[in-house]
N, C-alpha and C positions, 0 to 999 in steps of 0.2 A: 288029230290032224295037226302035222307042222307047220308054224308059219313060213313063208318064204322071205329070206332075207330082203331087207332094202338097203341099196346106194342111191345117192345122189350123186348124180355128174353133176360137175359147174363149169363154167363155159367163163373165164373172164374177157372184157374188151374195154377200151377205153373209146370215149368221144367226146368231143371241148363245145359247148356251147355259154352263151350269153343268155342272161335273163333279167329282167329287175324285179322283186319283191313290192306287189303295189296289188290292193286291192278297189277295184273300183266301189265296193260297197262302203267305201270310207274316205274319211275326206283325208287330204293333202298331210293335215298336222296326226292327222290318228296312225296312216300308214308311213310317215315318219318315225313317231314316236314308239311303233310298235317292230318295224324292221330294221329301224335305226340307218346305217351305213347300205345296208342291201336294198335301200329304196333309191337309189341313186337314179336321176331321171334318164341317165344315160345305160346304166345296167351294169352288170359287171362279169365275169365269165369263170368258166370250172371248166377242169380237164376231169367230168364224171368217168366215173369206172360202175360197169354194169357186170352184174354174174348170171348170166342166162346161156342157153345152148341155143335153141331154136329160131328162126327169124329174126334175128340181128339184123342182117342187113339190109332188110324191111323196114324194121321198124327201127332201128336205131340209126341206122347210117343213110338212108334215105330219106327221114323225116326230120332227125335232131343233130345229126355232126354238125357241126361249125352253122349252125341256125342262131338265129336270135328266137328264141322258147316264144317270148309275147308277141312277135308280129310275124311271126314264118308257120306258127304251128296250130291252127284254129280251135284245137282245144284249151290251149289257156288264153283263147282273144276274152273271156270274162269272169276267169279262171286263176288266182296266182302263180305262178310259176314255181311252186317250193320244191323243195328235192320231194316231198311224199306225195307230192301229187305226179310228178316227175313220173317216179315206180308205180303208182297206180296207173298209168299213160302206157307206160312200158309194157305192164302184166297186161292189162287185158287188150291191147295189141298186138302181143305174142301170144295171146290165146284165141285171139281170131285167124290167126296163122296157122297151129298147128291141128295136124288130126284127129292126137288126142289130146286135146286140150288139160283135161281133166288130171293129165301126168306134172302138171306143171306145180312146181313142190312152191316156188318163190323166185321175187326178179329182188336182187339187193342193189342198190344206186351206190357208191362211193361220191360225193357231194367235195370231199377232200377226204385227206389222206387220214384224219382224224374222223371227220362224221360220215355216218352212212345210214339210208333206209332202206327195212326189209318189208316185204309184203309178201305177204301170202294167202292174199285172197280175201273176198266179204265175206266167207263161208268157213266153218272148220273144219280143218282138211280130216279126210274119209268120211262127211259125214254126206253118203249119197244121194241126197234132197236136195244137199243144193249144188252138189255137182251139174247141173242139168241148169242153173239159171245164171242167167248175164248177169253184168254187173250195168248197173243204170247209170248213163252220163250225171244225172243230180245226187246222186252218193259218191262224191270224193269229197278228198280230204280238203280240210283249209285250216291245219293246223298250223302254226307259226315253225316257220323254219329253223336249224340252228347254224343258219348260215354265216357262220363267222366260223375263226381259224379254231 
């Protein structure tokens, strides 16, 4: 039996929001110390670049363009704003969007023209068990961002 080839389409778009780097699970000098310049109380902003096809602008242009991430978007009201949790925001937003969900390979973030995060799911892709389960609002990410140039 032959396999049948795969492509991936990628869809790129850009959209500019604001965010600040601050976790509430830490105090004042720890989420300084640890975000440095990106904890700024005021926030500071990205022209992200996303690479998806489907529901963009759904999810991306209706809920993040030109938003401030920590007070416009109620998933990160207790939640950091980093670009990885950013793409986990993304992915399984565009995956309640589409039909078949299950098609959806990865959402990549551009944070700047230098860093960028890929995600491609809780699950490893083709393995069909867990094709079939959501992803649970209490498993993301709160890895430290590397948001700087």
């Amino acid at each position: 039996m032959s396999q049948q080839p795969v492509a991936l389409l990628t869809r790129k778009e850009t959209f500019s929001a604001c965010h600040r780097l601050h976790s509430k699970h830490l105090s004042d000098e720890e989420n300084a110390e640890i975000y440095g310049k990106c904890n700024n109380p005021n926030g500071h902003g990205h022209n992200y670049t996303a690479d998806i096809k489907l529901a963009m602008d759904a999810v991306i242009f209706k809920q993040l363009d030109h938003k401030n991430l920590d007070k416009d978007v109620d998933y990160f009201k207790n939640l950091p704003s980093t670009t990885e949790n950013l793409t986990i925001f993304i992915w399984d937003n565009i995956r309640d969007k589409l039909k078949y969900a299950e098609l959806l390979y990865e959402v990549k973030v551009y944070e700047t023209d230098k860093n960028s995060v890929t995600y491609r799911g809780p699950y490893p892709y083709n393995n069909s068990q867990y094709l079939q389960n959501k992803r649970s609002a209490k498993t993301s990410c709160t890895n430290i961002s590397s948001d700087s140039d």
